[in-house]
KOLGUDO-183578 format. One record per residue (C-alpha): z, y, x. Coordinates in steps of 0.001 Angstrom, whole numbers, plus 500000, padded with zeros to 6 digits. Each point is the difference from the previous one (the first is absolute). Layout:
N
ZYX...
This chain:
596
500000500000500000499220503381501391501388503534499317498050501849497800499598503145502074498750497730502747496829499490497840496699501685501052499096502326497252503091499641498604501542502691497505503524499672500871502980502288499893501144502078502651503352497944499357498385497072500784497779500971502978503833501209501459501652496197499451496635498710501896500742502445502434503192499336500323499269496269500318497391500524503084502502502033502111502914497749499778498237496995500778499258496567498555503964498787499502500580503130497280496147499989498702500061497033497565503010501162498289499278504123499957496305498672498604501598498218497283502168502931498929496983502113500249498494497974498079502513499466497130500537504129500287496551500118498682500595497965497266499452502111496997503075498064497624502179500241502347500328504036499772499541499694496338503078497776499646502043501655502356498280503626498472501261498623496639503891499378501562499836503504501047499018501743496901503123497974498223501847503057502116498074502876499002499290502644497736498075503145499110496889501306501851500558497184502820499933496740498057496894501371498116498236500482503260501241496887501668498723498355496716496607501681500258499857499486503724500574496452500175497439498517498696497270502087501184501341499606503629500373495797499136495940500483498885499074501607503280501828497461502121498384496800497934496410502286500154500410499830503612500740496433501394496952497962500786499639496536498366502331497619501819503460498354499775502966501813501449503778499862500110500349496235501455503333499275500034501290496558500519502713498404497692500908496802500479497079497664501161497759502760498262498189502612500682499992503005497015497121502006499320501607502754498538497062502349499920496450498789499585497293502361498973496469499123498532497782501186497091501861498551497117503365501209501850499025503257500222498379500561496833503315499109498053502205501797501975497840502920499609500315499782496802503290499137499870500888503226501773498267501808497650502099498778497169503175500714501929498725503758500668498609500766496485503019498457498616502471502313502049497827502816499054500633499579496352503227498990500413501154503341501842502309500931496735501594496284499968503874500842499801500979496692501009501185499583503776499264496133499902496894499564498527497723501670503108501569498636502817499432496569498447496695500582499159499161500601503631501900497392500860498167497582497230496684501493501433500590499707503640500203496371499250497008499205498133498230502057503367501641497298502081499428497102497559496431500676500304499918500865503640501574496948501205498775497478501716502049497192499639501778498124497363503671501247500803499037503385500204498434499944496988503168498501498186502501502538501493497939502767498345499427498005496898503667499964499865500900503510500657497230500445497436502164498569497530502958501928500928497935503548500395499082499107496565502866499057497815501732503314501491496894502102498889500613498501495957503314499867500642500044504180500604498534500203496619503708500107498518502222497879498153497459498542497900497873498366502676503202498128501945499796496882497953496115500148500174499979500388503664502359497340500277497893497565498199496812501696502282502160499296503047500509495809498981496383499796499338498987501112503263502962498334502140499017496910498325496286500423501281501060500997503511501928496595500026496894497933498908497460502136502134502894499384503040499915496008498871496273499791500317500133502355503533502381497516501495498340497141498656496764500836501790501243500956503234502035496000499673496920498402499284498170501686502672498183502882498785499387503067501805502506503132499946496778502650499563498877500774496381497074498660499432497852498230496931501910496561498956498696496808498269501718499105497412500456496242501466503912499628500092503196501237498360500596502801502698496861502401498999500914499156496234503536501682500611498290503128501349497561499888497284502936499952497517501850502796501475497533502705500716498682499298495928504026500533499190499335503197501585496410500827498475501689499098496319498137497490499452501072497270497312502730499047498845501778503152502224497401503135498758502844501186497405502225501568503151496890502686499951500488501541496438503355498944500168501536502098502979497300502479500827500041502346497156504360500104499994498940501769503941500476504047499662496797502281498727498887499671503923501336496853500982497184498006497983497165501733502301501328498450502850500744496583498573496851499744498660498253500256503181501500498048502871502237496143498938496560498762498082497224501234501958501782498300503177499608497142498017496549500423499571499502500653503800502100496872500648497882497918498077496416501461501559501671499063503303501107496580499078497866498463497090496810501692499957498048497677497926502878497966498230497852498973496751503409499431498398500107503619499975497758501093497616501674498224497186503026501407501020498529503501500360498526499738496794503275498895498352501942502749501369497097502276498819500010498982496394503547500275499464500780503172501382496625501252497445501662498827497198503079500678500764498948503380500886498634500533496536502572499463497798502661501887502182501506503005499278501799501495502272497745501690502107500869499501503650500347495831499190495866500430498534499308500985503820502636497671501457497916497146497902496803501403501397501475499758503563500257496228499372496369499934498102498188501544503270502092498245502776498278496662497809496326501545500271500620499973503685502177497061500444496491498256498201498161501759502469501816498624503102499141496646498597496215500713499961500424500768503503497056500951501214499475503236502266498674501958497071503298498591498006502320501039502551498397503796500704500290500095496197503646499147499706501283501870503266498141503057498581501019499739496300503743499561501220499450503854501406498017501250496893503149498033497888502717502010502126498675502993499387498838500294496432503233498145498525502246502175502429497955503094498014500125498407496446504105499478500885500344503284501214498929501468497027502141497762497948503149500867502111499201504298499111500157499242496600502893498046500330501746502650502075498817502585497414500920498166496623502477497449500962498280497028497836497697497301500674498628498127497257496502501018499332500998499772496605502777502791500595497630502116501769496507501839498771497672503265499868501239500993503869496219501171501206501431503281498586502748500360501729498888498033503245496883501034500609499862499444503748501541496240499456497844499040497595496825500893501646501656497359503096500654497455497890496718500096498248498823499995503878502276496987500449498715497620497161496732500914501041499953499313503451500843496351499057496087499314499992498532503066498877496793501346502541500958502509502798503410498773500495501256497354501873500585497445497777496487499851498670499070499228504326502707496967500013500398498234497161496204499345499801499722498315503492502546497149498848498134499680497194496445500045502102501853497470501853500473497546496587496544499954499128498361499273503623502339497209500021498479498970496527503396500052498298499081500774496910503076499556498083502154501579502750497298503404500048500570499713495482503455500078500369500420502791502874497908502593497467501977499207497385503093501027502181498516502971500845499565500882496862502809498891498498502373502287502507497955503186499564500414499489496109504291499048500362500674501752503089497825503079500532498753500800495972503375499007498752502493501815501792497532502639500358499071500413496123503853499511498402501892501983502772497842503170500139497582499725496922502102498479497523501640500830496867501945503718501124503842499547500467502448502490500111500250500070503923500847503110501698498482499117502758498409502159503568497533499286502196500639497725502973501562502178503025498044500795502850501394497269502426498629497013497437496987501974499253499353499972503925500329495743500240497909499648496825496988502233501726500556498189503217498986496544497895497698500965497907497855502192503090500058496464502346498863498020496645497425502630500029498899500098503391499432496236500490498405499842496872497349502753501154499630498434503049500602496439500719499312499793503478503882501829500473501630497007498461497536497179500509499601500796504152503946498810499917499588496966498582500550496185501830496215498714500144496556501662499912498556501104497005496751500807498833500714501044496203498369503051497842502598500559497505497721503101498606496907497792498442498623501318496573500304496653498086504108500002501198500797503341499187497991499638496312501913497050499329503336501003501225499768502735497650498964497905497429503270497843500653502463503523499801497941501089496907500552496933498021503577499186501510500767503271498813498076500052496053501934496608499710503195501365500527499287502815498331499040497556496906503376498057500290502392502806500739501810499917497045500472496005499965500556500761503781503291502106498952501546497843497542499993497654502556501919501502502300503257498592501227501439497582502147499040496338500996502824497131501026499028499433503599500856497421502523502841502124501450501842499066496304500709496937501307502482501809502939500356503328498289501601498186496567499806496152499632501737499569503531502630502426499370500671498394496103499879496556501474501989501134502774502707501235497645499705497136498069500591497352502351502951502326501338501383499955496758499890496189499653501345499264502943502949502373499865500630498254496243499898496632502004502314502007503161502805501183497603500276495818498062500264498513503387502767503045501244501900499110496057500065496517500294500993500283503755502969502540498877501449497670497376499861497418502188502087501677502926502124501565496823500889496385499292500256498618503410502580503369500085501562499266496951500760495935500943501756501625503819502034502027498132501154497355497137500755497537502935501088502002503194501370503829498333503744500850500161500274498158496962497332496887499978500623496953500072499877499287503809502280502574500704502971498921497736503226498762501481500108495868499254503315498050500897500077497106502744500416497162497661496997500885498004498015500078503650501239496624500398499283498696496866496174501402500981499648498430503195501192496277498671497433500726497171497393500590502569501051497058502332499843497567496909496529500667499055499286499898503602501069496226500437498721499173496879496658501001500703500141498339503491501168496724499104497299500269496451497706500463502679
């Protein structure tokens, strides 16, 4: 492994070019370990984790510029390292990777980043001291989960992930504790089968790098299982809706970016072309468009459509061809960015009216002009031309139909549609267009304004102009987005997506509500059966202890009868009536003995 800043052409720091220094002048005993630190100083997480400790101590005008600062500073450090593996440190009989950069790397740390500096951006007037110091925390982690090289690495992060994470819902108040307890068991549960399945294939053999496995044995299975726990895939997608709309009116941007588009990263990296995928995918896509439909509440609609597009491109690693994979890395960016926007507008009017039922809510384009032209951007730039969902979505499903999947390439189009019409037209249409309400609402204050036009201007950009998004992504490409016969039908899709919901709007409202999910089975069966079962027992606890307390009453009662001051033992008898007892005795003795 060699230093960065050793590289020719390379675009390294001046910090960096000083550790290499510093390593050439005091010889070869100090230069292997001052060109590991050097290395691990450039590694973008590890000031965004330790950035994130420090902002838990400050306030004002200097957390907001550390919070600014941070991640532009992490972007320029990732922007600069040449493709390579860095940071070997051995543990063990290992070797950790703890920074490896390539294409697919760089491309979701990127956007990552991004995420992290839009998010702080909007969430400048976020009174709570724990929620952005976790967040950085939380997103420092997913930058080292997908920079790392190694298996180990990779868990540590996914771990602190996890932790990062449950703070971030857990600083949305008193509300959210119990739901980012029940986050907190779903994901320590997954860390302990993706741990089983790492340890697993380093017993049987297999190589500590990450790198595309076969499912052939139980090891890879165990990794499989964990990094879907993570993704939400079935029977764990309910911890989505569940815990990510009890986070704070900001905390939801940042969840929504980082825990399941590692996942997605993860799975590119280690089971590109895993057919049993796309039935997976496509499960976890159809429920979260259903569910997604008949919710109410408007922040769990989105949190359902989180789960619904992680699907389309958990189907689209299991195509797994080139095209497949550019399509999913660069849909994951389009997806953090245009649900980050759609949420963002969500959290104003929450912040501004305090509810968040669409059916509670109504007629705010008045009143919110500036957030209602974003989130019109937002559902839009889910697949509408010139933005950059329109430039992603279609190369995964490009992808379907040159691998002649034709039921795979019908079902993707439905899911497109299907989330514009729930998650974009929906929200969209009852929040800001619906029946007026007697809100006395404002607009959106210049801070959230600020991360909404951030979003909706990079949506913009690589939707005008592909080549900015598409020149990041893993493999070649040679793909026109822009044809005539695309665009017409794409519009064709919106236009009658949107006169069909249009048509069943009104069946569409009395519809709304709440469906039992899979997390009923934790959230109220287990506790019911839980009390139940306590309640037995202690019926069964408190027999036993009554029978056992009349028994030692007894056993009491029979001492004192026989051996108290005045029982029977402990009267005075005379010395002939003694005798007359022990010639009693002695008579049945020696009759029995001779009888015998």
């Amino acid at each position: 492994m060699r230093c960065p800043a050793s590289m020719p052409g390379s675009r390294c720091s001046p910090l960096l070019r000083w550790c290499s220094w510093r390593a050439h002048w005091h010889g070869s005993s100090d230069r292997g370990r001052t060109r590991m630190a050097a290395e691990l100083l450039h590694h973008p997480a590890l000031w965004l984790i330790l950035g994130g400790i420090a902002l838990g101590f400050l306030r004002g005008a200097p957390r907001a510029l550390l919070s600014l600062g941070l991640p532009l500073f992490a972007a320029w450090q990732l922007w600069g390292i040449p493709e390579g593996l860095y940071g070997g440190m051995h543990f063990l009989d290992y070797t950790l990777e703890m920074l490896r950069v390539d294409r697919l790397g760089r491309l979701f740390g990127l956007v990552f980043l991004l995420a992290l500096f839009v998010g702080s951006v909007y969430a400048l007037r976020q009174p709570s001291r724990l929620e952005v110091p976790a967040a950085f925390v939380y997103g420092g982690a997913a930058v080292g989960a997908v920079l790392a090289g190694d298996w180990i690495t990779l868990f540590v992060f996914w771990e602190l992930m996890a932790i990062g994470s449950t703070l971030v819902i857990w600083a949305g108040g008193r509300e959210a504790y119990p739901a980012a307890m029940r986050y907190l068991m779903v994901h320590l549960f997954g860390g302990v089968v993706l741990m089983a399945g790492i340890t697993a294939h380093l017993a049987g053999g297999g190589g500590l790098r990450i790198e595309a496995l076969a499912l052939d044995g139980i090891a890879p299975w165990f990794i499989l299982a964990g990094v879907l726990i993570n993704a939400g895939a079935f029977p764990f997608w309910s911890w989505i809706p569940d815990a990510y709309p009890r986070a704070s009116w900001s905390g939801m941007v940042f969840l929504s970016a980082f825990t399941t588009k590692t996942a997605v990263y993860v799975l590119m990296r280690g089971f590109p072309g895993a057919e049993v995928l796309i039935p997976i995918g496509l499960l976890m896509a159809g429920y979260g468009l259903i569910y997604a439909l008949v919710e109410n509440t408007a922040r769990r609609v989105l949190a359902y459509a989180i789960v619904n597009q992680v699907g389309f491109m958990i189907a689209g690693i299991g195509i797994g061809t080139e095209l497949a994979l550019n399509g999913v890395a660069a849909h994951a960016f389009a997806h953090i960015v245009y649900k980050a926007l759609l949420l963002m507008a969500i959290g104003a009017v929450i912040v501004q009216t305090g509810r968040r039922d669409c059916t509670d809510l109504g007629g705010l384009a008045r009143q919110m002009p500036v957030t209602t032209g974003f989130a019109i951007f937002g559902a839009l730039a889910m697949s509408a031309p010139l933005t950059a969902g329109f430039i992603t979505k279609s190369l995964v499903l490009q992808a379907a139909a040159d691998a002649h999947l034709t039921w795979v390439w019908l079902a993707m189009m439905v899911i497109a549609a299907g989330v514009f019409l729930a998650a974009g037209l929906k929200v969209v249409v009852f929040v800001f267009f619906g029946e007026p309400r007697d809100l006395d609402a404002e607009e959106a204050p210049p801070s959230q304004r600020w991360g909404m036009r951030l979003l909706a201007l990079t949506s913009l950009a690589a939707g005008c102009y592909p080549p900015l998004l598409y020149d990041l992504l893993p493999y070649p490409i040679d793909y026109q987005p822009y044809t005539g016969s695309h665009v017409v039908f794409q519009l064709q899709l919106l236009l009658a997506t949107t006169v069909v919901f249009f048509l069943l709007r009104a069946r569409l409202v009395a519809m709304l509500g709440s469906l039992i999910d899979i997390d009923w089975f934790y959230r109220s069966l287990g506790p019911r059966w839980t009390k139940l079962v306590v309640f037995g027992v202690s019926i069964e606890i408190r027999e036993v202890a009554r029978l056992v307390m009349r028994g030692l009453a007894n056993l009491l009662g029979s001492l004192r009868r026989h051996y108290g001051t005045r029982g029977v033992l402990a009267r005075t008898w005379p010395s002939g009536s003694m005798v007359l007892w022990v010639a009693l005795l002695l008579l049945m003795y020696l009759a029995l003995f001779y009888l015998a």
